[in-house]
C-alpha positions in Angstrom: 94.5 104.7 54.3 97.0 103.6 51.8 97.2 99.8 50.7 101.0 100.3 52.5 98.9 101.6 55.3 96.2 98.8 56.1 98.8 96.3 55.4 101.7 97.2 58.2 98.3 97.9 60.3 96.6 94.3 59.7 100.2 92.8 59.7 101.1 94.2 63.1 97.4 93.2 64.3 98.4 89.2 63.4 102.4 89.6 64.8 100.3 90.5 68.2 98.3 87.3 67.9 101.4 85.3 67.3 103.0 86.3 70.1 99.1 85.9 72.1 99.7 89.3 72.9 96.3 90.4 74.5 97.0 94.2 75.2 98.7 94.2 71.7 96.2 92.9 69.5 93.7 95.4 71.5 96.0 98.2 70.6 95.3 97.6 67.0 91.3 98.3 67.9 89.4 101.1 67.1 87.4 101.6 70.9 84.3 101.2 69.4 85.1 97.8 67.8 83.1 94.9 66.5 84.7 91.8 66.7 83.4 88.2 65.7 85.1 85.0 64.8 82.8 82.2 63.6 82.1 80.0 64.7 83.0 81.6 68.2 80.3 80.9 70.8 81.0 84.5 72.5 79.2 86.1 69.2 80.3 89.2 67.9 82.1 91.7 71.1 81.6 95.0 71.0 83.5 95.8 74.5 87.1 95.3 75.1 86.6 93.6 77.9 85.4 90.9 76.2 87.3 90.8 73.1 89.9 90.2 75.7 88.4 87.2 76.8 87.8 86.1 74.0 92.1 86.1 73.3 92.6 85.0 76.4 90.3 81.6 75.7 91.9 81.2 72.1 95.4 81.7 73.3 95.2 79.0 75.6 93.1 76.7 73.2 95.6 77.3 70.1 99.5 77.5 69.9 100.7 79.1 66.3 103.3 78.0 64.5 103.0 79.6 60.9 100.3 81.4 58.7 100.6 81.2 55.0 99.4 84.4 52.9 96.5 83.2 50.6 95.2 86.2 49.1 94.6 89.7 50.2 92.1 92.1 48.6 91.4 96.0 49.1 88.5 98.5 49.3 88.6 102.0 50.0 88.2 101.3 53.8 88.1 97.3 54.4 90.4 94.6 53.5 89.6 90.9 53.4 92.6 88.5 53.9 92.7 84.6 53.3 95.4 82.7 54.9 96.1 79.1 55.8 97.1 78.8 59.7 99.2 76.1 61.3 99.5 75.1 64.5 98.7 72.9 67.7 95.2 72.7 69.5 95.9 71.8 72.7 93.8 70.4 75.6 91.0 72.5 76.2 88.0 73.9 74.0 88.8 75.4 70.9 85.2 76.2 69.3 83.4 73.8 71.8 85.4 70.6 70.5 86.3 69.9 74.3 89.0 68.1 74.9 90.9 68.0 71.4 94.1 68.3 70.4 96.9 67.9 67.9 98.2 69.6 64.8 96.0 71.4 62.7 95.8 73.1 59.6 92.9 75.6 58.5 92.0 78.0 56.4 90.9 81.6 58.0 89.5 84.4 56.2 89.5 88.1 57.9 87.3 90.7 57.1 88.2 94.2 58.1 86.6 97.5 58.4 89.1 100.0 59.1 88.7 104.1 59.7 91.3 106.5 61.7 94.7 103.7 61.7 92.5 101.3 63.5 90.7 98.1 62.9 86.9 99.4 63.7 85.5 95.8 62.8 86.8 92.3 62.3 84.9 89.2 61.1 86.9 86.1 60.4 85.6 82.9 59.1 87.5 79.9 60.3 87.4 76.2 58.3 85.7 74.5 61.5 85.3 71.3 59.0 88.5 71.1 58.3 89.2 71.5 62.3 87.1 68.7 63.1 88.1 66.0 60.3 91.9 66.6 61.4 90.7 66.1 65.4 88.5 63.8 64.4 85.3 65.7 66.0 82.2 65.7 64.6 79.5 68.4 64.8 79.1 69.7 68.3 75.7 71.1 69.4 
């Protein structure tokens, strides 16, 4: 893939999850995906079915309202991505802080694997310190 390539791919991938478009963002997935986010308690997915879940839980737990481009860097066939997101945790359990909420912002860092004009693995790192000082949660176990 071209750098033009895996960007409009990776960018239409994150438009999808700011709309919480579910059957969007699985568009973007190669069918044999790996998926984690860290520190998700669902581990890495390997099924749709439960990378949809997975949206499903965050959508609900976590209302965007801007991402700021960090840094992007390339490889032949992966891309890693650093951004700074902004938005609203609402009531619920976004990474087992139950019950917290207010405005949040994070640093996220994606890594990507990609092959054929899909993402065929996705790894992102989220700032959970930075989550929990700005809701005022400590460490959850």
């Amino acid at each position: 893939m071209t750098r033009q390539q895996m960007d409009d791919l990776i960018n239409r991938h994150f438009g999808y999850e700011a709309m919480d478009d579910v059957e969007g963002v699985l568009s973007s997935l190669a069918d044999d995906v790996r998926h984690e986010v860290v520190p998700s308690p669902m581990g890495e997915q390997t099924d749709k079915r439960g990378i949809r879940e997975f949206y499903r839980m965050l959508f609900a737990d976590l209302k965007g309202e801007g991402v700021t481009p960090l840094r992007r860097l390339y490889g032949e066939d992966f891309v890693v991505d650093e951004t700074l997101w902004h938005g609203r945790v609402v009531d619920g359990r976004p990474f087992l802080m139950e019950g917290r909420s207010g405005n949040v912002s994070f640093r996220l860092l994606h890594v990507f694997e990609l092959r054929d004009g899909k993402i065929a693995a996705e790894q992102v790192w989220c700032d959970l310190a930075a989550l929990q000082g700005q809701l005022g949660a400590g460490a959850q176990s």
